[in-house]
C-alpha positions in Angstrom: 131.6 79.3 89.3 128.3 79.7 87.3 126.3 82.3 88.0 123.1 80.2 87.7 124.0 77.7 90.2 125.4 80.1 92.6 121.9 81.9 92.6 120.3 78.4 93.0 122.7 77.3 95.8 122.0 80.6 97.8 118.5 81.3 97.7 117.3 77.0 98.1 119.9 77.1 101.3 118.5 80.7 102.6 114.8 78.8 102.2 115.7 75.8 104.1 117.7 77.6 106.5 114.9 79.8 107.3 112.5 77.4 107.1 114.1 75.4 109.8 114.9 78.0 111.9 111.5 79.6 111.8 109.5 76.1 112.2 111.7 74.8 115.1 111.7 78.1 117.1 107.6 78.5 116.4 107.0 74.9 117.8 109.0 75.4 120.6 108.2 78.4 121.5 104.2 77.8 121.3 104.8 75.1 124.0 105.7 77.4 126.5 103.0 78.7 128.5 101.8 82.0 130.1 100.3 82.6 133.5 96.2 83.8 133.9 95.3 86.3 135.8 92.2 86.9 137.8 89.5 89.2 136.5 90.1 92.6 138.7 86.1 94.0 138.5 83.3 93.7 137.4 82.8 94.5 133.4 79.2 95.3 132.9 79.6 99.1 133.7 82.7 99.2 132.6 83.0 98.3 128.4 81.3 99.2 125.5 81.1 97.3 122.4 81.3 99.2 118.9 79.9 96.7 116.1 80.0 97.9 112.3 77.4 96.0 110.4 76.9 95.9 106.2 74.5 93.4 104.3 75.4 90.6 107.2 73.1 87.4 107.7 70.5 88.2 109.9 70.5 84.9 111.8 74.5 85.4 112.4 74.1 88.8 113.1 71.4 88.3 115.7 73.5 85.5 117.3 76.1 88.2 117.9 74.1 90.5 119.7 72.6 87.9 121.8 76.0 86.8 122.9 76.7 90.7 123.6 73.8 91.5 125.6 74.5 87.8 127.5 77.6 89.4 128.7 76.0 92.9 130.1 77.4 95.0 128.3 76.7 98.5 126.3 76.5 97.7 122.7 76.6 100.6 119.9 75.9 98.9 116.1 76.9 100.9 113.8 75.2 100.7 109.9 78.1 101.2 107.4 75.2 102.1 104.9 72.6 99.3 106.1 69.4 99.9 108.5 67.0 97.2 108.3 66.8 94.7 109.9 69.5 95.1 111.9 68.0 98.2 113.7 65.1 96.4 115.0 67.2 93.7 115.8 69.9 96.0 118.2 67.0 98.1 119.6 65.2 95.2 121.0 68.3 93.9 122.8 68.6 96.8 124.6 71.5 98.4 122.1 72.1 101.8 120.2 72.0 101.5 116.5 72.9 104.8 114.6 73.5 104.6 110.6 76.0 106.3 108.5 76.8 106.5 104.8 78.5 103.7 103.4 82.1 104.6 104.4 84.2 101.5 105.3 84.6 99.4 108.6 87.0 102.8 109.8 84.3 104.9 109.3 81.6 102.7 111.0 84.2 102.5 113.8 85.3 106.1 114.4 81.7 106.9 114.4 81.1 104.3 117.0 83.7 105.1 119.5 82.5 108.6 119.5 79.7 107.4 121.8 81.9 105.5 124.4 83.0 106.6 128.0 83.3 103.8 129.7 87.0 103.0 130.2 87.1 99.8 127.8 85.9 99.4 124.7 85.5 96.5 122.7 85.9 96.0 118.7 83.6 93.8 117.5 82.5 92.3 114.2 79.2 92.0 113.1 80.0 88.0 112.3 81.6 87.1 115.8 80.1 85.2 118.8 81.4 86.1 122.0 81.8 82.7 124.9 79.8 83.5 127.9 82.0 85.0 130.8 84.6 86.0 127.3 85.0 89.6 128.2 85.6 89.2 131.8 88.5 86.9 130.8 90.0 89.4 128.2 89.6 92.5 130.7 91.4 90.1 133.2 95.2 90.7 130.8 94.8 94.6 130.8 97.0 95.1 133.5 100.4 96.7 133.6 101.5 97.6 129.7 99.1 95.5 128.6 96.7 98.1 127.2 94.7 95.9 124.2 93.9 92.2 124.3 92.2 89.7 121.5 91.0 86.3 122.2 91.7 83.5 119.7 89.6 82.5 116.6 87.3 79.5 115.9 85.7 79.2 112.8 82.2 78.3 111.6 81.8 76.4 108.2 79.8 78.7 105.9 79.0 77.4 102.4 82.0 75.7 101.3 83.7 72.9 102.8 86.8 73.4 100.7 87.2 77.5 102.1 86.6 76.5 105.6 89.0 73.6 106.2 91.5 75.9 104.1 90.7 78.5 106.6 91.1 76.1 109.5 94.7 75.7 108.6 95.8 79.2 108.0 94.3 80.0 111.6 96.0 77.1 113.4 99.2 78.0 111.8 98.7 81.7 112.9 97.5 80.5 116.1 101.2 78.7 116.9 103.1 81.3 115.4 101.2 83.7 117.8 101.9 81.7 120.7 105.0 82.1 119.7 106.2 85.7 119.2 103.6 86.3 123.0 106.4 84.6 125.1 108.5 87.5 123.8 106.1 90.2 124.6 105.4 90.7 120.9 102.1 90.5 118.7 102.4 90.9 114.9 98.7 92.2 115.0 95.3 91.6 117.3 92.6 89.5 115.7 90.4 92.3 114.1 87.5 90.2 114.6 87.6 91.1 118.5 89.6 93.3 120.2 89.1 94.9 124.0 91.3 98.2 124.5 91.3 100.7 127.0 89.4 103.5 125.6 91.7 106.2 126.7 94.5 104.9 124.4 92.8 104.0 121.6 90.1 106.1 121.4 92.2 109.6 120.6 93.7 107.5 117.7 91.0 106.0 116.3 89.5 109.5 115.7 92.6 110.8 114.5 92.8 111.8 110.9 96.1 109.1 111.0 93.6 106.8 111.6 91.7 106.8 108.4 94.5 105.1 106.3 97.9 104.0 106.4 100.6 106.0 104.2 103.5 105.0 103.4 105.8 107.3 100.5 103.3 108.0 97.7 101.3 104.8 98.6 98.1 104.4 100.5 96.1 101.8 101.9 92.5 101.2 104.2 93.5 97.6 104.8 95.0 96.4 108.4 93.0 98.6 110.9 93.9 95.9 113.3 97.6 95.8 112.2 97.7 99.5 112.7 96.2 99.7 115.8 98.3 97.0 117.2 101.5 99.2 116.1 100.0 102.0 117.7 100.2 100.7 120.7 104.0 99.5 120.7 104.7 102.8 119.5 103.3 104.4 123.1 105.6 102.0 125.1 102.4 99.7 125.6 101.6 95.5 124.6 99.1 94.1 123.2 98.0 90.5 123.7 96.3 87.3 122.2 94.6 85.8 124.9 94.2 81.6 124.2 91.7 80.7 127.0 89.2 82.4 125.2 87.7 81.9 121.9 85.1 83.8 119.7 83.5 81.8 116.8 83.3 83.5 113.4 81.9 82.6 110.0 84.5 81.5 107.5 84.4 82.2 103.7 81.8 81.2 102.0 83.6 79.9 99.1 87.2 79.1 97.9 87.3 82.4 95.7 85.9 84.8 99.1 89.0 82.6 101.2 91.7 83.6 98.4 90.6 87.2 98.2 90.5 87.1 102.2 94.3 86.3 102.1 95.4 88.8 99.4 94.0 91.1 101.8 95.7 90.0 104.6 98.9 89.5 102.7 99.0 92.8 100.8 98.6 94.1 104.2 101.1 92.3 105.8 104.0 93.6 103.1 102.7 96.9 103.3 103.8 97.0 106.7 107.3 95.3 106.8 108.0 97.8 104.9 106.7 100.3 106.7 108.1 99.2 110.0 111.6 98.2 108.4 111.5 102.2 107.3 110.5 103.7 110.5 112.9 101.1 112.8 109.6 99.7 114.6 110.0 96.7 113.3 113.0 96.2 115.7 111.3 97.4 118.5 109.3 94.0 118.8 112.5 91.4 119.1 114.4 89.3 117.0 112.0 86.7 116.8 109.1 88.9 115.7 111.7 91.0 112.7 112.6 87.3 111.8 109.9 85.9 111.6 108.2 89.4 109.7 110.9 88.9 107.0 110.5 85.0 106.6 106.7 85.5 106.4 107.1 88.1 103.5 110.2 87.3 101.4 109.9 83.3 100.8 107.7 83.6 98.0 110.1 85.3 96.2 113.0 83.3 97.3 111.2 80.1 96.4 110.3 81.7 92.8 113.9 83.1 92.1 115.3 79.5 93.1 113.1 77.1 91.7 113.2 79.0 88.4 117.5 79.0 88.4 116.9 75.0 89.2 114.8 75.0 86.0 117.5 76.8 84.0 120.4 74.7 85.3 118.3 71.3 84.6 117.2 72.0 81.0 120.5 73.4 80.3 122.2 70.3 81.2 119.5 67.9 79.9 119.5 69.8 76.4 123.9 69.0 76.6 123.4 65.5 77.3 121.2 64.0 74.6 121.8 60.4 75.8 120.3 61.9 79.1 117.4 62.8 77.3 116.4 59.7 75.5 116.9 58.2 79.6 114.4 60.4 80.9 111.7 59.8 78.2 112.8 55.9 78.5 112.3 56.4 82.5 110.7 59.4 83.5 109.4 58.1 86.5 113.5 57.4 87.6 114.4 60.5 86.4 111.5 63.1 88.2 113.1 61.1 91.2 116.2 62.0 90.8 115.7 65.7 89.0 112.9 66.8 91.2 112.5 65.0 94.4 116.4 64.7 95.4 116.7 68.2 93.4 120.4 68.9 92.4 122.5 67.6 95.1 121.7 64.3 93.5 122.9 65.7 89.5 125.8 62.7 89.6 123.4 60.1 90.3 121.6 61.0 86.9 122.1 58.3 83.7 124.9 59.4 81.4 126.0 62.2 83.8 129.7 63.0 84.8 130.1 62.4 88.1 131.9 65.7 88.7 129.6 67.5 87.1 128.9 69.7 90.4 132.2 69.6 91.5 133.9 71.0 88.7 131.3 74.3 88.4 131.8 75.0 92.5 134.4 76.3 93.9 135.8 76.0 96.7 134.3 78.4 98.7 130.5 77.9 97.4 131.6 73.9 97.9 131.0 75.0 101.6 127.7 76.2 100.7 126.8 73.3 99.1 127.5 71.3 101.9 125.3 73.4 103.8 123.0 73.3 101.2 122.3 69.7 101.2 122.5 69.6 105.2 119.3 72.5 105.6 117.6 71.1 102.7 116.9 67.5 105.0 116.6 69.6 108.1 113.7 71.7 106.8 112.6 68.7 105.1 112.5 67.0 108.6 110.5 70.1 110.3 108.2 70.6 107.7 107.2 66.9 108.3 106.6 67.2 111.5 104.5 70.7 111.1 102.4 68.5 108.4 101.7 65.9 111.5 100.9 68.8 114.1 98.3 69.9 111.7 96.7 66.5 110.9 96.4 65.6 114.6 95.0 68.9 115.2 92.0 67.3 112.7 92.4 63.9 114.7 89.7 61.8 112.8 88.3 64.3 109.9 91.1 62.8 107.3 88.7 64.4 104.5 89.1 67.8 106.2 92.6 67.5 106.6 92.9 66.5 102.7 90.8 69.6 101.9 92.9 72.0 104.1 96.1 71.4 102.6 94.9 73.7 99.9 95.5 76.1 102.0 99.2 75.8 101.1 99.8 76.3 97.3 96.3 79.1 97.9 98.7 80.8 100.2 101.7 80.6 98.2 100.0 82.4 95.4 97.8 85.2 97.3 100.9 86.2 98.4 102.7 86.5 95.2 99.5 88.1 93.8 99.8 90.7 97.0 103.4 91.4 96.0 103.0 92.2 92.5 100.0 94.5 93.3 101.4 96.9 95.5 101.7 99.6 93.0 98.3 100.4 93.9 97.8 103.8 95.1 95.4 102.6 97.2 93.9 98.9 97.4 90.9 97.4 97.6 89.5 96.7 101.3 86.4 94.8 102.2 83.9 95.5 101.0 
């Protein structure tokens, strides 16, 4: 058989096999729904919020500590090299503001939690609103192994239109998949915008020298402080939890460029820790779902790079042997993207001037199987991927505009990933800044 096509053949069937598989068990899953509990005391003596704050709008910033102080409880801002205004604006509510050098959100946090001894302590940023009666919710889940709890995201439009109906589509797709790996007890990573802990688990770590950044072989990074501190957590024998009866509002990107950056963040994180948890066997220790689905997350880029550019070889190969083909195809070319790139290669035969056995006689038996298979997976992850498309644009009901504008969200997060990939060779990578 040809090499080429047997590279194409596996990796397009691996794509739509996964794809399938990951899309029907995330929809079902997400369906299924968890008890509540009832809150188990009362929280205003017994949480403290730590909030790191750099160069954040003041009207945004003031909302949040309005929203802190509505739910009576201690707040300690932190100034990752800021003072002014926000000072003023945290001692009037009642707050503790101290200021360090700039050093990072890890630094403005570790300073923070120095300060707490109450026996919860919330992580807060500096651009997220707490609901009214939010914290007694979340404290609510901390029972039994569940030691650290985050509530779900809503977004605020900043500046851009474009970024934030993007970011609206990212979230609701992280928002199902969620769902899903929490009916198996597992949480890729808490929402770093918010998260309630008990202080006597995270606290030690957090002020741990382990804490300041993630290592893996010769490489470093500062990014995923939530992601670490989720897989803390497992590691002790404990959960963690998102918690989807309540919701924090936060600020989305202001522009398309902030939004793009946001997810080479996210995704260079992400890969630096499927690697890391493939290397030290946690990543096992969260289910089948949650490896799968850690694995499918991180290596379809590739996969859909390595076998879209073999379909390109195998096409211009055979176009450039047929020239009658050729002249068809500038004659037609609407007929013939049809043919080459919507029905892809399962439909070569079907192509003017074309042997019919052209795919028969360069597969084999055995990869005729995969073939087979091939074509079979290729509709089926067609099919769910159609249906994931719907879920999203009912999740916009009437805003058709918005929905239009978030599915940039797709090819955006297509590329930030490849980007993340290729820059891993960074000793250690840019954070937020």
């Amino acid at each position: 058989m040809r090499f080429d096509i047997e590279i194409y053949l596996i990796t397009s069937t691996l794509v739509s096999a996964f794809t399938f598989i990951y899309i029907t068990s995330t929809l079902l899953f997400s369906l299924i729904k968890k008890g509540k509990s009832s809150p188990p005391l009362e929280v205003s003596e017994n949480v403290t919020a730590v909030i790191p704050v750099y160069k954040e709008d003041v009207k945004l910033f003031r909302k949040v500590i309005q929203s802190v102080k509505r739910e009576k409880i201690s707040f300690i801002v932190v100034g990752d090299g800021a003072t002014e205004p926000y000072k003023s604006i945290v001692e009037s509510e009642g707050g503790i503001f101290i200021s360090i050098k700039k050093g990072g959100k890890r630094k403005a946090i570790k300073e923070g939690i120095k300060l707490v001894n109450t026996p919860y302590v919330l992580l807060l940023d500096s651009d997220t609103i707490l609901p009214q009666g939010g914290i007694k919710r979340l404290i609510s889940r901390l029972q039994g192994k569940v030691v650290a709890v985050s509530p779900e995201i809503k977004l605020v439009r900043g500046k851009s239109r474009l970024a934030y109906y993007s970011s609206e589509v990212v979230h609701f797709l992280r928002r199902l998949s969620y769902k899903a790996l929490s009916i198996f007890g597992s949480v890729l990573t808490l929402n770093g915008q918010c998260i309630l802990a008990k202080t006597e688990v995270i606290k030690p770590f957090i002020l741990s020298k382990e804490y300041d950044e993630v290592r893996l072989f010769r490489f470093s990074t500062i990014l995923g402080d939530d992601r670490q501190l989720t897989n803390y957590v497992y590691k002790l024998g404990f959960k963690a939890e998102i918690v989807d009866d309540v919701i924090v509002k936060t600020k989305a990107p202001d522009s398309i460029s902030a939004f793009f950056k946001q997810l080479i963040r996210w995704y260079r994180a992400n890969n630096f820790f499927m690697i890391k948890e493939f290397f030290d066997g946690s990543i096992f220790k969260k289910g089948a779902f949650y490896s799968f689905s850690l694995v499918y997350w991180n290596t379809l880029p590739i996969l859909i790079i390595i076998s879209n550019l073999t379909f390109i070889e195998i096409m211009l190969r055979h176009i450039l042997s047929h020239p009658k083909l050729l002249d068809r195809i500038i004659e037609d070319p609407i007929h013939a993207f049809y043919f080459i790139v919507v029905r892809r290669i399962e439909n070569f035969m079907h192509l003017f001037y074309v042997d019919p056995s052209f795919i028969y006689r360069h597969v084999d038996p055995f990869y005729f199987e995969i073939f087979m298979l091939h074509n079979v997976f290729a509709e089926l992850s067609s099919l769910v991927s159609s249906i994931m498309l719907l879920i999203v644009f009912a999740h916009f009901r009437k805003n058709i505009r918005g929905f239009i504008m978030g599915l940039a969200a797709f090819p955006l997060m297509f590329f930030a990933e490849i980007i993340a990939m290729f820059t891993m060779w960074k000793k250690k990578w840019e954070g937020r800044q």
